[in-house]
Residue, then its C-alpha position, 0 to 999 in steps of 0.5 A: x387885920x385890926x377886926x379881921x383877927x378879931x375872928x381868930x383865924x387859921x388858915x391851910x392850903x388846899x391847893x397850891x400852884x406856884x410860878x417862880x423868877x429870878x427874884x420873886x415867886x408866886x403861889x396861888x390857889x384855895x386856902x380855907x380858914x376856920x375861925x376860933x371865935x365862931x368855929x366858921x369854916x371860910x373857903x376862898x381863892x388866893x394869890x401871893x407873890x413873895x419879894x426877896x426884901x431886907x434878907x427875907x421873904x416878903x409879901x409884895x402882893x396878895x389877893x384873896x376872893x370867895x369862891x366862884x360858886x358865891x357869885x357865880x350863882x346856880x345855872x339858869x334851868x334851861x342849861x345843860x348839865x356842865x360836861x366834864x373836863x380835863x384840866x387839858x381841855x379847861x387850858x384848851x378854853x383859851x383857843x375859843x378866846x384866842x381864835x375871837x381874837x383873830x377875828x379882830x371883832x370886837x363884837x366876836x370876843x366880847x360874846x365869849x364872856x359870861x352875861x355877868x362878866x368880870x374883865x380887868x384887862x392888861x393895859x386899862x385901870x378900868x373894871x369891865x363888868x358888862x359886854x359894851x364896856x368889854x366890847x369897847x376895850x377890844x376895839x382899842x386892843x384888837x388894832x394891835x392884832x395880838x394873838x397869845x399862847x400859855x406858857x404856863x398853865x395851872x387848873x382848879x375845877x369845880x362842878x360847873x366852874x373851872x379857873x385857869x391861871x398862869x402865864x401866857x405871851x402875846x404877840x403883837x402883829x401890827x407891830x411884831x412885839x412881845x407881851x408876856x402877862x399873868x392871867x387868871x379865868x373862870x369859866x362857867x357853863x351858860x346857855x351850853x357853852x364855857x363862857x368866861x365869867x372872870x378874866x384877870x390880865x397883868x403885867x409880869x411881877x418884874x415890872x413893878x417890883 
């Protein structure tokens, strides 16, 4: 923050969706900043999660990127226009993901990420950024046979992009376990399909704080 505040910044919430537990909360959604020293206004995507500490609320976590539109570039001139969606048929996005699961082919759900993918799996410390190293995830993955549902969804759109982020639970049937996870995706529109061009996946905020 040393050479942060040196920019003066100010921020409000645009958008705000919030997850509570027993002990912690989380808020995530577009914040803008307009800097003092410049008179720049910053629009970027969010994520808090507050911890109960010493008798107030404390910040255990933040994560706080530009907006896909920077790095999810225009769509290649051969592609369709993006359709219109309801924030019901962004959430509806996961069958695609779920159902390339039940296949149990690896090769079948790496396709259902963008050609310049971001995946940073549950259960691997490794960022995936191309189809071989998120093929190769799957292989390990899909032995467990998972298949998910969302428990929780919260959707920000754009024109050609969607993010959809919130909690969902898989349900292991090689071994019958449950996994409950925070996730985040953002779709964009490639080659006339929603593909997903940045998937986040962690464990719930009680198993670290």
């Amino acid at each position: 923050f040393v050479d942060f505040l040196q920019k003066k910044p100010q921020g409000v919430i645009l958008e705000s969706n919030v997850i509570k537990g027993d002990d912690w909360a989380m808020d995530a959604g577009i914040y803008e900043f307009t800097m003092g020293a410049t008179g720049d206004v910053v629009k970027a995507r969010y994520s808090y999660v507050y911890t109960y500490e010493e008798g107030e609320w404390k910040i255990a976590h933040h994560h706080s990127s530009v907006m896909p539109e920077a790095f999810l570039g225009a769509p290649a001139a051969a592609d369709t226009p993006a359709p219109a969606m309801t924030k019901a048929e962004v959430t509806g996005l996961f069958n695609l993901w779920n159902d390339a699961l039940a296949t149990l082919d690896p090769d079948t759900v790496a396709k259902r990420y963008a050609s310049k993918p971001v995946l940073l799996p549950t259960v691997s410390d490794v960022p995936r950024t191309d189809y071989e190293s998120i093929k190769s995830y799957f292989v390990d993955f899909l032995q467990k046979k998972p298949q998910g549902v969302i428990l929780e969804s919260n959707v920000i759109q754009g024109d050609d992009w969607a993010m959809d982020a919130g909690i969902y639970e898989f349900t292991m049937g090689a071994t019958g376990d449950k996994v409950k996870a925070r996730y985040s995706y953002v779709y964009q529109w490639e080659e006339g399909e929603w593909k997903i061009a940045h998937h986040h996946s962690s464990v719930m905020p009680e198993a670290y704080l």
